[in-house]
GUSEPA-20463 format. One record per atom (N, C-alpha, C, CB): atom name; x, y, z. Coordinates in nm, 2 decimals. Glycine has a CB too. Layout:
residues N
('CA'; (X; Y; Z))
...
This chain:
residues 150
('N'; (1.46; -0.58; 3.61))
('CA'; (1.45; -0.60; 3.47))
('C'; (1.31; -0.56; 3.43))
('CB'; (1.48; -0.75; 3.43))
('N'; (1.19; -0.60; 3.49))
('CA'; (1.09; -0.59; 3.48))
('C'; (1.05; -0.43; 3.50))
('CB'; (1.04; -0.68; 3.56))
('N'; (1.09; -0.33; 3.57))
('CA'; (1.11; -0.24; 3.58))
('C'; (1.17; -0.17; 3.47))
('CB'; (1.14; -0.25; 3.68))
('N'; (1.28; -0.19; 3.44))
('CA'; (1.34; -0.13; 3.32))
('C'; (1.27; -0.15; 3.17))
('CB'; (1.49; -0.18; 3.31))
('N'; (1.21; -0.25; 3.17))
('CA'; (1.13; -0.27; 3.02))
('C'; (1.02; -0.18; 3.05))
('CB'; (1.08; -0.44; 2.98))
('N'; (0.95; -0.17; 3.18))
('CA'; (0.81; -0.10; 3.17))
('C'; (0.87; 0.05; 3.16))
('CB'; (0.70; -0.12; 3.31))
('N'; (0.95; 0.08; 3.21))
('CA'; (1.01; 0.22; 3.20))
('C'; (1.04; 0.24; 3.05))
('CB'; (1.15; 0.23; 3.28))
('N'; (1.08; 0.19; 2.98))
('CA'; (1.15; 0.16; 2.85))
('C'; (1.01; 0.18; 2.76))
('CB'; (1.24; -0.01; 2.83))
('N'; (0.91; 0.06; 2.77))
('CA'; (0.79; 0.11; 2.70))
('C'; (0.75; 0.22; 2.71))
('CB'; (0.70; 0.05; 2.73))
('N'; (0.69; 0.29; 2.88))
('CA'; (0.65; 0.36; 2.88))
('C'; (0.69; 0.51; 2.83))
('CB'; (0.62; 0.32; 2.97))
('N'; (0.85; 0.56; 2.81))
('CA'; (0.90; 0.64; 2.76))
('C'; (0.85; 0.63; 2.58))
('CB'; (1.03; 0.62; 2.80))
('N'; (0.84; 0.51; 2.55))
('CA'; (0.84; 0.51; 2.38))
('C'; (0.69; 0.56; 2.38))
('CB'; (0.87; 0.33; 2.28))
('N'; (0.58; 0.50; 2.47))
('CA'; (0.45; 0.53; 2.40))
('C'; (0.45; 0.65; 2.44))
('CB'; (0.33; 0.46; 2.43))
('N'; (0.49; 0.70; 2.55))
('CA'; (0.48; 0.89; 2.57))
('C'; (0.53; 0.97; 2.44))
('CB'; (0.61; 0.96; 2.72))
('N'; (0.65; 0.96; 2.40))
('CA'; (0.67; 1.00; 2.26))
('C'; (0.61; 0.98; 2.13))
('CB'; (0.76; 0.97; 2.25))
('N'; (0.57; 0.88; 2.14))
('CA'; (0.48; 0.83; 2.05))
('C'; (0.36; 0.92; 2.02))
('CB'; (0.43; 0.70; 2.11))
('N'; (0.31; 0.96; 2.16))
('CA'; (0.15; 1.00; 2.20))
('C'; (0.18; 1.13; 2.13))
('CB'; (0.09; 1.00; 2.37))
('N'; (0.35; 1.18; 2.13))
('CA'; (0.33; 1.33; 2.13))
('C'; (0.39; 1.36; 1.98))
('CB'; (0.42; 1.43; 2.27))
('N'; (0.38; 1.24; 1.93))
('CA'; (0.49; 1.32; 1.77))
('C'; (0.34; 1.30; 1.70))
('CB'; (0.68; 1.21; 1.67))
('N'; (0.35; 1.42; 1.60))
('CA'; (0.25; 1.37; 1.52))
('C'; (0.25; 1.31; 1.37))
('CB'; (0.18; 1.46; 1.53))
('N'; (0.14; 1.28; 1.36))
('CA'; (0.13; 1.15; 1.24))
('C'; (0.17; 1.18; 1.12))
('CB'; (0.00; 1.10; 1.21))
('N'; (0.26; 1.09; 1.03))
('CA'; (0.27; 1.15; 0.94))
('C'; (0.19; 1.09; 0.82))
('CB'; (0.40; 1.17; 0.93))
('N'; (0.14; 1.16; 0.69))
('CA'; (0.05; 1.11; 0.60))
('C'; (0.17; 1.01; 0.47))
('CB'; (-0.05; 1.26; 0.54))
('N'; (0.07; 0.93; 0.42))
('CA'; (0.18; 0.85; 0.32))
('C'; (0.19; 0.87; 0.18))
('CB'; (0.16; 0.73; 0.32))
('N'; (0.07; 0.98; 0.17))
('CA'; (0.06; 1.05; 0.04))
('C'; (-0.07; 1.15; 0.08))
('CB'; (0.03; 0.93; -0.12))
('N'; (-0.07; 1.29; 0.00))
('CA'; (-0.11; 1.42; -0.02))
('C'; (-0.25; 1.37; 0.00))
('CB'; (-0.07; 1.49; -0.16))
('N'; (-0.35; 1.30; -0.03))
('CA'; (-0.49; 1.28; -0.03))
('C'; (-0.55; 1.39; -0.14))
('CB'; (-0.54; 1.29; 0.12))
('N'; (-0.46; 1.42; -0.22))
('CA'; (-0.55; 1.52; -0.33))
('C'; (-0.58; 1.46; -0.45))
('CB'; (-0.48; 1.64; -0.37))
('N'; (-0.61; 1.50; -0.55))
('CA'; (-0.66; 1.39; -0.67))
('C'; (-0.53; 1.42; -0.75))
('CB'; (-0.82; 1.42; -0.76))
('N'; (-0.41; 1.41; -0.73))
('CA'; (-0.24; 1.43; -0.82))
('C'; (-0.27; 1.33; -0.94))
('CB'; (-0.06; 1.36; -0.72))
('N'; (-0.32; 1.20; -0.91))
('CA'; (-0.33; 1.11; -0.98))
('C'; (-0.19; 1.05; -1.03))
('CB'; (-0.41; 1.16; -1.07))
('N'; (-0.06; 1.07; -0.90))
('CA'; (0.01; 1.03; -0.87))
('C'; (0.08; 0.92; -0.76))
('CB'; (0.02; 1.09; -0.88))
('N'; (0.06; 0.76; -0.85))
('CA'; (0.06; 0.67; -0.73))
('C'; (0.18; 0.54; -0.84))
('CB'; (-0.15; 0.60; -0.66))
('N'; (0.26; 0.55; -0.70))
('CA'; (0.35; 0.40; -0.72))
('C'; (0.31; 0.34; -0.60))
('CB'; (0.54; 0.39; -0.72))
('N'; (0.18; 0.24; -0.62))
('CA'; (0.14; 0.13; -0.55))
('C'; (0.28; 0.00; -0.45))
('CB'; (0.06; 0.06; -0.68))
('N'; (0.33; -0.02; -0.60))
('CA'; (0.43; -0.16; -0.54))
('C'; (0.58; -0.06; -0.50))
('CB'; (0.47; -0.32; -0.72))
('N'; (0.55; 0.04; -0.47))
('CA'; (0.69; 0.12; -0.40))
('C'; (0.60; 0.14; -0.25))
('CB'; (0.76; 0.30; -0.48))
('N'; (0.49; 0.12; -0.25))
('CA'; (0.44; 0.12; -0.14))
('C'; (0.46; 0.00; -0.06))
('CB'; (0.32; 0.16; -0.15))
('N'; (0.43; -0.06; -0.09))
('CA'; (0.42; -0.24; -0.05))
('C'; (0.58; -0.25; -0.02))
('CB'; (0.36; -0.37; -0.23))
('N'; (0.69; -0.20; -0.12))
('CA'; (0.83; -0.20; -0.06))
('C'; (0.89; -0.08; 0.03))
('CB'; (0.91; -0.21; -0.17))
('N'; (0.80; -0.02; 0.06))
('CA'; (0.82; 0.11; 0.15))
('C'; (0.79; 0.00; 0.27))
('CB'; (0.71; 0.28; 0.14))
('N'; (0.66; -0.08; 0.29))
('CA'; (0.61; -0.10; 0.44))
('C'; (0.71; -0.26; 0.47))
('CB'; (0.39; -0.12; 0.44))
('N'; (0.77; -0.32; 0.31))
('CA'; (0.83; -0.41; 0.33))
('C'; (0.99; -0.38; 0.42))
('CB'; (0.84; -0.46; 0.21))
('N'; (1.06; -0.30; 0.36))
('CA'; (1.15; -0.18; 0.46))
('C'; (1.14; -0.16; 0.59))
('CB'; (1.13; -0.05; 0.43))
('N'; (0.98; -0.14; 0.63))
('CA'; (0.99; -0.07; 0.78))
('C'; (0.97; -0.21; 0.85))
('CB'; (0.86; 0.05; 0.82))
('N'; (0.89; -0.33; 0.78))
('CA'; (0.90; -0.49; 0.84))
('C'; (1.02; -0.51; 0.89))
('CB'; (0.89; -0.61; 0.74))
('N'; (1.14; -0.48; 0.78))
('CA'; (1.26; -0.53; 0.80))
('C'; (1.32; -0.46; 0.91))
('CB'; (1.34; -0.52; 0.67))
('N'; (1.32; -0.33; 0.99))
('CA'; (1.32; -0.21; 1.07))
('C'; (1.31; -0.30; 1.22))
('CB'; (1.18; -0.10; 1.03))
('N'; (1.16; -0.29; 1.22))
('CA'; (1.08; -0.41; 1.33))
('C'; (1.15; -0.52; 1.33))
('CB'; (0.94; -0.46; 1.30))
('N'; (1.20; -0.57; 1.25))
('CA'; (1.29; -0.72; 1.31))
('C'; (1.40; -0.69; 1.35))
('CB'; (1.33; -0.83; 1.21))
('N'; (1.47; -0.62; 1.29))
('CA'; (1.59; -0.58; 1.37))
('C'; (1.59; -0.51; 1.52))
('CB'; (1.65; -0.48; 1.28))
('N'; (1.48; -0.46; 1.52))
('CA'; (1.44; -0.42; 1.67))
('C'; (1.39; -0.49; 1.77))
('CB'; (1.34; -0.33; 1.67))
('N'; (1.34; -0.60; 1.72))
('CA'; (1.28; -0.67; 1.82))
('C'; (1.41; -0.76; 1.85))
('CB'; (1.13; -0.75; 1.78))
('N'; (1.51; -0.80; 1.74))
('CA'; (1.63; -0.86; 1.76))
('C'; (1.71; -0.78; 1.88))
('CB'; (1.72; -0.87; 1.63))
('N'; (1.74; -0.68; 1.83))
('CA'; (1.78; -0.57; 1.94))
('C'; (1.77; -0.61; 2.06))
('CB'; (1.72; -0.45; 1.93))
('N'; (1.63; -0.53; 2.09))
('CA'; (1.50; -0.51; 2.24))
('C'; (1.59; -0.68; 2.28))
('CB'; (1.23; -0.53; 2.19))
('N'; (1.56; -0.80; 2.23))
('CA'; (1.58; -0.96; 2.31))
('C'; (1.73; -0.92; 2.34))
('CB'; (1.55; -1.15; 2.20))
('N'; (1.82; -0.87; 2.30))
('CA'; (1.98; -0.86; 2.31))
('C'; (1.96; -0.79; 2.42))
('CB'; (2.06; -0.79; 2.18))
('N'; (1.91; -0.66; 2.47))
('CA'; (1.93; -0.60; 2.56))
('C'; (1.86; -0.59; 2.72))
('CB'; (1.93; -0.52; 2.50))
('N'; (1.75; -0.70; 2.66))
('CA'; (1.64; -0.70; 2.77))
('C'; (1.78; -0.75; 2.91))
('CB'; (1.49; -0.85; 2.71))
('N'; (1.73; -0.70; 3.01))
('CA'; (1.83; -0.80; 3.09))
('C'; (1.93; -0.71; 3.17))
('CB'; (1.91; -0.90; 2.98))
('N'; (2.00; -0.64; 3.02))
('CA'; (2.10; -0.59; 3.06))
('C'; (2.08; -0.43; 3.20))
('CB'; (2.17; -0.56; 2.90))
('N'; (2.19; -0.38; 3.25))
('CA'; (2.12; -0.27; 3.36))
('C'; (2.18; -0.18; 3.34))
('CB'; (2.11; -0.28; 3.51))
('N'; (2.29; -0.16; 3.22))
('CA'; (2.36; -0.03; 3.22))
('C'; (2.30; 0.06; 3.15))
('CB'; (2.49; -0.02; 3.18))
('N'; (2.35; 0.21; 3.17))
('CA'; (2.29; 0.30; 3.13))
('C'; (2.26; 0.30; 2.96))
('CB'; (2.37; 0.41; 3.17))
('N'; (2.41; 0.29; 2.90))
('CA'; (2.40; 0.23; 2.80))
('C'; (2.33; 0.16; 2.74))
('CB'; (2.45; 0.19; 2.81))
('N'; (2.29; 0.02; 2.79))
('CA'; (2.22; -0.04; 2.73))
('C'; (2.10; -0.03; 2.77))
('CB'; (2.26; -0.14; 2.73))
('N'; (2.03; 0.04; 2.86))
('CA'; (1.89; 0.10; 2.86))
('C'; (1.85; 0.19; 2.75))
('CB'; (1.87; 0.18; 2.98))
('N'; (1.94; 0.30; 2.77))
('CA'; (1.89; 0.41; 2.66))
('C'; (1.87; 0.34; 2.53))
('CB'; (1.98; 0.53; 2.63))
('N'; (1.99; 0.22; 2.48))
('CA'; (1.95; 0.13; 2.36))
('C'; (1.84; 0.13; 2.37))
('CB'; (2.01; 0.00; 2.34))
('N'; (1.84; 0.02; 2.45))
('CA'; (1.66; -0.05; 2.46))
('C'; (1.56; 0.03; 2.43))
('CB'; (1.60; -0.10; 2.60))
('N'; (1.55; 0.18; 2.48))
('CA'; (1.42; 0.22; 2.44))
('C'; (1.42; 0.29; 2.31))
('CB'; (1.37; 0.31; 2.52))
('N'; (1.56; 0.35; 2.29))
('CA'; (1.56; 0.39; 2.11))
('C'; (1.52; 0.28; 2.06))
('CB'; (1.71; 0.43; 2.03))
('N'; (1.53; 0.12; 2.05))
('CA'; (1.50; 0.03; 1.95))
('C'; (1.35; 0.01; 2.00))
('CB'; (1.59; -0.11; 1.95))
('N'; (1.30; -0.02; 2.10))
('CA'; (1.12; 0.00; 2.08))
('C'; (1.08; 0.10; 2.04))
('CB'; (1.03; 0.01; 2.20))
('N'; (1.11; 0.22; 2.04))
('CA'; (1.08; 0.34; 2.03))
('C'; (1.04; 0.32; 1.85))
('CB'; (1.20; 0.44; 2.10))
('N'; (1.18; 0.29; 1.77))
('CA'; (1.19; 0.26; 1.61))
('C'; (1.08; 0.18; 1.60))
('CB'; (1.33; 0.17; 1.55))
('N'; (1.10; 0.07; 1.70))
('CA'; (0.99; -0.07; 1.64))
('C'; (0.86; 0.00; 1.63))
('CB'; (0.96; -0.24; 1.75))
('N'; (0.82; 0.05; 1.76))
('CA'; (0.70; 0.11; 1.73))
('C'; (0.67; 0.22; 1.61))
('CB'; (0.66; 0.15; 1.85))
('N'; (0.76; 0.29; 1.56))
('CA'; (0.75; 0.36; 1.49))
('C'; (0.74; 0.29; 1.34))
('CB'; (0.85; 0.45; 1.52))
('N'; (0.79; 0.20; 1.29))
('CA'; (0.78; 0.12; 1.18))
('C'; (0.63; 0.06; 1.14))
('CB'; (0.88; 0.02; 1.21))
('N'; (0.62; 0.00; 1.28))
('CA'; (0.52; -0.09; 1.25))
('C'; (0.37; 0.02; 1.23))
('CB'; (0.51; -0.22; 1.40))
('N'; (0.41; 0.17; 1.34))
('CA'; (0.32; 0.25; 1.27))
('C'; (0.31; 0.28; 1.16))
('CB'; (0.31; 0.35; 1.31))
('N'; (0.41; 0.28; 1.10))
('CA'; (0.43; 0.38; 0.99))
('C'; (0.36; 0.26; 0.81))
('CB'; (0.67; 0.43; 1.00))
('N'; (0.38; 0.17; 0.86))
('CA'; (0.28; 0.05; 0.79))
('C'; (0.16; 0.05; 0.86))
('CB'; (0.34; -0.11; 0.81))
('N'; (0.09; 0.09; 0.93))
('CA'; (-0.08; 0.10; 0.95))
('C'; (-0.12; 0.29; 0.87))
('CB'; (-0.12; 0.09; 1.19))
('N'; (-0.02; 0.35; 0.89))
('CA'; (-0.04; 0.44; 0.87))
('C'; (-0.05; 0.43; 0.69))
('CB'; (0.05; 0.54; 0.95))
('N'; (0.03; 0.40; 0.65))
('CA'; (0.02; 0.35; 0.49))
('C'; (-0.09; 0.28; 0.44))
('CB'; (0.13; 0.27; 0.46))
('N'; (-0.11; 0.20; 0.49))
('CA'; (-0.23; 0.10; 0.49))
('C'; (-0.39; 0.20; 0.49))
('CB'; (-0.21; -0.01; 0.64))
('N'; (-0.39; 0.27; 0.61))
('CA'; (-0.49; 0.35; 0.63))
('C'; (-0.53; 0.45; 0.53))
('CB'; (-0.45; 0.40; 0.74))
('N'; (-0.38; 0.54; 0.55))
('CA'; (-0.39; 0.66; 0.47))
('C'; (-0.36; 0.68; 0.32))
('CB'; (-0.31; 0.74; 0.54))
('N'; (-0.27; 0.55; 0.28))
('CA'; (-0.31; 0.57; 0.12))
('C'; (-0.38; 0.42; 0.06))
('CB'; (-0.14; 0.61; 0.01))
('N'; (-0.36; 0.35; 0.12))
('CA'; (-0.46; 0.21; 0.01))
('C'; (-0.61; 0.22; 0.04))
('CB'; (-0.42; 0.03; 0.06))
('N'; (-0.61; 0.23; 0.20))
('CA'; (-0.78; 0.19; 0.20))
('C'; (-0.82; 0.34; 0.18))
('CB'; (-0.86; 0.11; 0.37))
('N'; (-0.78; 0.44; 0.17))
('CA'; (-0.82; 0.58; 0.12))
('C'; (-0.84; 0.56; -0.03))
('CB'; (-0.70; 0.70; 0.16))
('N'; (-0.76; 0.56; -0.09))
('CA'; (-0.75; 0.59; -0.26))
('C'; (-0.71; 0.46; -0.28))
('CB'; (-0.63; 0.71; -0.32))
('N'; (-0.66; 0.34; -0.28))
('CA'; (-0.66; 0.24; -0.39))
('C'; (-0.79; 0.15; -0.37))
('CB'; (-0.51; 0.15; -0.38))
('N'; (-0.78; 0.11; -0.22))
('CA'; (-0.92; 0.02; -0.27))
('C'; (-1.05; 0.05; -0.22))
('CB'; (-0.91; -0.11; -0.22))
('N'; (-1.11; 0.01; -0.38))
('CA'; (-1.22; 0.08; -0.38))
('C'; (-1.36; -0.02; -0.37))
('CB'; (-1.21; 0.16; -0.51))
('N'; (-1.48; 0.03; -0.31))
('CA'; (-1.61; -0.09; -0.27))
('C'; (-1.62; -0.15; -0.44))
('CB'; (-1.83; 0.01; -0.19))
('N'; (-1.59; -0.05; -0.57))
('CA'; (-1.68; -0.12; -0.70))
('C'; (-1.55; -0.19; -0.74))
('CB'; (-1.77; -0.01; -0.83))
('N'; (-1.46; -0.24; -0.69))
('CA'; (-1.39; -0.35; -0.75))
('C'; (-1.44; -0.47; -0.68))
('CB'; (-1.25; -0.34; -0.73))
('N'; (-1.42; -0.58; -0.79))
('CA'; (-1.48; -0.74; -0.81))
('C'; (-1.46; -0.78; -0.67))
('CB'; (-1.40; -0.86; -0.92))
('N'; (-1.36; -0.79; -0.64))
('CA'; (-1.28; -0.86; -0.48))
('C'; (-1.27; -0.77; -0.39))
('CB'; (-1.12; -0.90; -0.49))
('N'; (-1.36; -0.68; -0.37))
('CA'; (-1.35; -0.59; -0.30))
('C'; (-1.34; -0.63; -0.10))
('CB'; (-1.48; -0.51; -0.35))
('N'; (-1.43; -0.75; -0.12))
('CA'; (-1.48; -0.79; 0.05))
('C'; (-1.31; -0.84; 0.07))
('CB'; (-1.63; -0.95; 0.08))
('N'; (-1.20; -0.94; -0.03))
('CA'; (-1.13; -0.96; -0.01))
('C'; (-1.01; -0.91; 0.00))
('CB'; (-1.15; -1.01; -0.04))
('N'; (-0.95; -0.78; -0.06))
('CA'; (-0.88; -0.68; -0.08))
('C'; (-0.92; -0.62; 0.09))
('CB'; (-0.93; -0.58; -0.23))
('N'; (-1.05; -0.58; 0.13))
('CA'; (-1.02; -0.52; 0.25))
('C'; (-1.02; -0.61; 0.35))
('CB'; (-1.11; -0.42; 0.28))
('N'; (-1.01; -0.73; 0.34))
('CA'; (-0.97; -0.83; 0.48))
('C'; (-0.83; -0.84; 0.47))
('CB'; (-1.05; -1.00; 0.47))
('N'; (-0.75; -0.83; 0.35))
('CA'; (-0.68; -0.85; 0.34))
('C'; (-0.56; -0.74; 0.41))
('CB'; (-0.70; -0.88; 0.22))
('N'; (-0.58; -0.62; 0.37))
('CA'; (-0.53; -0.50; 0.40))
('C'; (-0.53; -0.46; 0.55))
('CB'; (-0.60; -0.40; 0.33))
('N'; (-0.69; -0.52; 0.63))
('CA'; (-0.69; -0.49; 0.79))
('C'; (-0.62; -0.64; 0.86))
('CB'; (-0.88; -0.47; 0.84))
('N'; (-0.60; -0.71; 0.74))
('CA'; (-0.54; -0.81; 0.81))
('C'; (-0.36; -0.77; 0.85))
('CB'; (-0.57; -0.95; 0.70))
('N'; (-0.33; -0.65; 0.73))
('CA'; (-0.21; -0.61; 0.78))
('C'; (-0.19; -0.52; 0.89))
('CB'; (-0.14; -0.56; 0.70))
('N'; (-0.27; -0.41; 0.94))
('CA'; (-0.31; -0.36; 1.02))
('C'; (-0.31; -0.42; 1.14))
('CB'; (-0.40; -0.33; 0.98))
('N'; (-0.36; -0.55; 1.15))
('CA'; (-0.36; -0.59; 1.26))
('C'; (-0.27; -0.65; 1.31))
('CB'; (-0.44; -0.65; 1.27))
('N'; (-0.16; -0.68; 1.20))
('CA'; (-0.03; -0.75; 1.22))
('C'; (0.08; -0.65; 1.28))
('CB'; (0.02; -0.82; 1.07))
('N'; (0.03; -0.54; 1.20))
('CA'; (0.12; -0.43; 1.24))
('C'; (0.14; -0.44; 1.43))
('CB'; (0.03; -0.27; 1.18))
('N'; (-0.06; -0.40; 1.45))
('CA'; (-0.09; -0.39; 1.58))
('C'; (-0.01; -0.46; 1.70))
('CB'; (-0.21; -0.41; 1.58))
('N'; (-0.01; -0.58; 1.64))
('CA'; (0.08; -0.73; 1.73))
('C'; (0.21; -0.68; 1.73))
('CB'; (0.08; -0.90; 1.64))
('N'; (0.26; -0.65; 1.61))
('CA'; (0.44; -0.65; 1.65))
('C'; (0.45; -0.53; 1.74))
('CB'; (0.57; -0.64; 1.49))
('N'; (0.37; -0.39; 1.74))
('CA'; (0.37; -0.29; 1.87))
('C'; (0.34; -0.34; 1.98))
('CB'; (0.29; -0.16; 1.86))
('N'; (0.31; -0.43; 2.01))
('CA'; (0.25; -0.54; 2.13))
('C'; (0.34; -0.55; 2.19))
('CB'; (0.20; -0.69; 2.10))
('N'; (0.46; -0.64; 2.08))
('CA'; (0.47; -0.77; 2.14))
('C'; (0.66; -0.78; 2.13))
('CB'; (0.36; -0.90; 2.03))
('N'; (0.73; -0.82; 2.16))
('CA'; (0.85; -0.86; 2.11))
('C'; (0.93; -0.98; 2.08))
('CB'; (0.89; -0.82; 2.16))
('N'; (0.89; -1.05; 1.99))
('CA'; (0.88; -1.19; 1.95))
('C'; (0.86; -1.18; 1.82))
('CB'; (0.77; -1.28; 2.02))
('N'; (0.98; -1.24; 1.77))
('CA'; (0.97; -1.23; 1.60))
('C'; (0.89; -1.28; 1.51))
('CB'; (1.06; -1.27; 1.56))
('N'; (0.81; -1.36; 1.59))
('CA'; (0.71; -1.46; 1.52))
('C'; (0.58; -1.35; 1.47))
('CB'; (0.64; -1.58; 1.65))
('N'; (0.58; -1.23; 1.54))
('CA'; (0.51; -1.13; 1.50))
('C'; (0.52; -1.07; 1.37))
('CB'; (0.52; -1.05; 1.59))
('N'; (0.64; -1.06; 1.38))
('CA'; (0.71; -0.94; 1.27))
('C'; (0.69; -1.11; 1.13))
('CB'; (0.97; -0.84; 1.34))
('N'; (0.73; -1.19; 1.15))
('CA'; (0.68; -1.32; 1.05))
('C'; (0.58; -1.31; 1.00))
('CB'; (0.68; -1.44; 1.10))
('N'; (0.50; -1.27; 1.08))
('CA'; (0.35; -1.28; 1.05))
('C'; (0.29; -1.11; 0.97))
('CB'; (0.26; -1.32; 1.22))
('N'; (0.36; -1.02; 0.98))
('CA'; (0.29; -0.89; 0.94))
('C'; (0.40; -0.88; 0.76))
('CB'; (0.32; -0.71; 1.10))
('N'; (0.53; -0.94; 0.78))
('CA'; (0.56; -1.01; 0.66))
('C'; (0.49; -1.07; 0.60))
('CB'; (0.64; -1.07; 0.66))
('N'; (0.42; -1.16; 0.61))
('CA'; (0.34; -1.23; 0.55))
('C'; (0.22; -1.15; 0.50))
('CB'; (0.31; -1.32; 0.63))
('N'; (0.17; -1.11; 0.59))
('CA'; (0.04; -1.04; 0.55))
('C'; (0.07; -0.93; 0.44))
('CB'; (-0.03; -0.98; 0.68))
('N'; (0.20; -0.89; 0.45))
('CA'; (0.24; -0.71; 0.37))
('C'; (0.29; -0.84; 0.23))
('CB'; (0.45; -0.55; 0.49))
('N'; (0.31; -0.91; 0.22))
('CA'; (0.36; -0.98; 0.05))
('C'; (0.25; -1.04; 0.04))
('CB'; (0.51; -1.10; 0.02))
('N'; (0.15; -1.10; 0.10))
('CA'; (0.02; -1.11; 0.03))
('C'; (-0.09; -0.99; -0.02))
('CB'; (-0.05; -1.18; 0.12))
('N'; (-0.04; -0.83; -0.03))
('CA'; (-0.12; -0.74; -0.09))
('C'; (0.06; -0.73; -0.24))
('CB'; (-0.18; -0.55; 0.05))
('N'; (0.12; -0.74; -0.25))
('CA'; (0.23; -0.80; -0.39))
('C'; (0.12; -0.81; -0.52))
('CB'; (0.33; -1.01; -0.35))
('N'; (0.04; -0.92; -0.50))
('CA'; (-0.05; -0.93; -0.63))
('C'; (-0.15; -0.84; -0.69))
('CB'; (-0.12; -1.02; -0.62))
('N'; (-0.18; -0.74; -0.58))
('CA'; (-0.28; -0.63; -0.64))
('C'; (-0.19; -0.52; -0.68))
('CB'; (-0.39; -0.58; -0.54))
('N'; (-0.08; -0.51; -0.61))
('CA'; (0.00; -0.38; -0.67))
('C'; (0.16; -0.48; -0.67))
('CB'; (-0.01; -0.20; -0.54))
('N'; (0.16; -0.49; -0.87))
('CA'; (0.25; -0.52; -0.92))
('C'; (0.38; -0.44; -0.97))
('CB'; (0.20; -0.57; -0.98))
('N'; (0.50; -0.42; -1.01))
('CA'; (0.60; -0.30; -1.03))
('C'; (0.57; -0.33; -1.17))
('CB'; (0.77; -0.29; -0.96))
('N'; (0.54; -0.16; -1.19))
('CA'; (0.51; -0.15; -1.32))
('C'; (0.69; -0.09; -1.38))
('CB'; (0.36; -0.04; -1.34))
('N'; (0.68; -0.18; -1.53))
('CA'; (0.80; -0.16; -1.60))
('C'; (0.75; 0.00; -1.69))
('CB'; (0.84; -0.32; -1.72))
('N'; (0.87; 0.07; -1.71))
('CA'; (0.83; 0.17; -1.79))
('C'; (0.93; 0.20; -1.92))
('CB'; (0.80; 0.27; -1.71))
């Protein structure tokens, strides 16, 4: 068993290492941004990661072929989700939304690396208490980017 999970990881982060990154918006000055579709883009990929890590505990164990290849397609997702929320975080909020001359500035960026780091744990880890916790952190940035009515 122990063997098959390290095999299982180790396939996801090899693929991992070799796909490359994708950006979460253009970085040009478009002056085109839906903030709170972001926040529900990375809320999506949360929801992704829980289902995976539900998954991963369902299959851990098991020794058929079958249910190996499962196993590493669902780490493989998890890790891909939980990237894909650092990468958002990275590449469009702390890039272009938050900025040093806003009032709450020290608090906005503890806030944001605090998702980052949550991200980091649920690619760790496989225990839902993780993915609880980067939920948490991804609906506490909700109040700075509100859905605007139009």
């Amino acid at each position: 068993m122990k063997k098959q999970l390290q095999a299982a990881v180790f396939a996801a982060v090899t693929f991992f290492a070799m796909v490359p990154s994708a950006f979460s918006h253009c970085q040009i000055p478009c002056g085109i941004y839906d903030d709170h579709a972001k926040v529900q883009e990375m809320l999506q990929d949360v929801a992704t990661t829980r289902k995976a890590v539900a998954q991963v505990g369902q299959l851990a164990g098991k020794k058929d072929a079958q249910s190996s290849n499962q196993l590493v397609r669902w780490v493989m997702n998890k890790e891909q989700h939980a990237q894909n929320v650092i990468a958002t975080i990275s590449d469009y909020f702390l890039t272009q939304r938050v900025k040093a001359d806003q009032k709450d500035y020290a608090e906005r960026l503890q806030k944001h690396h605090a998702v980052i780091v949550a991200a980091m744990k649920v690619k760790q880890n496989a225990d839902s208490k993780y993915v609880d916790d980067l939920e948490n952190k991804v609906k506490a940035l909700l109040p700075y980017y509100p859905e605007h009515k139009h």
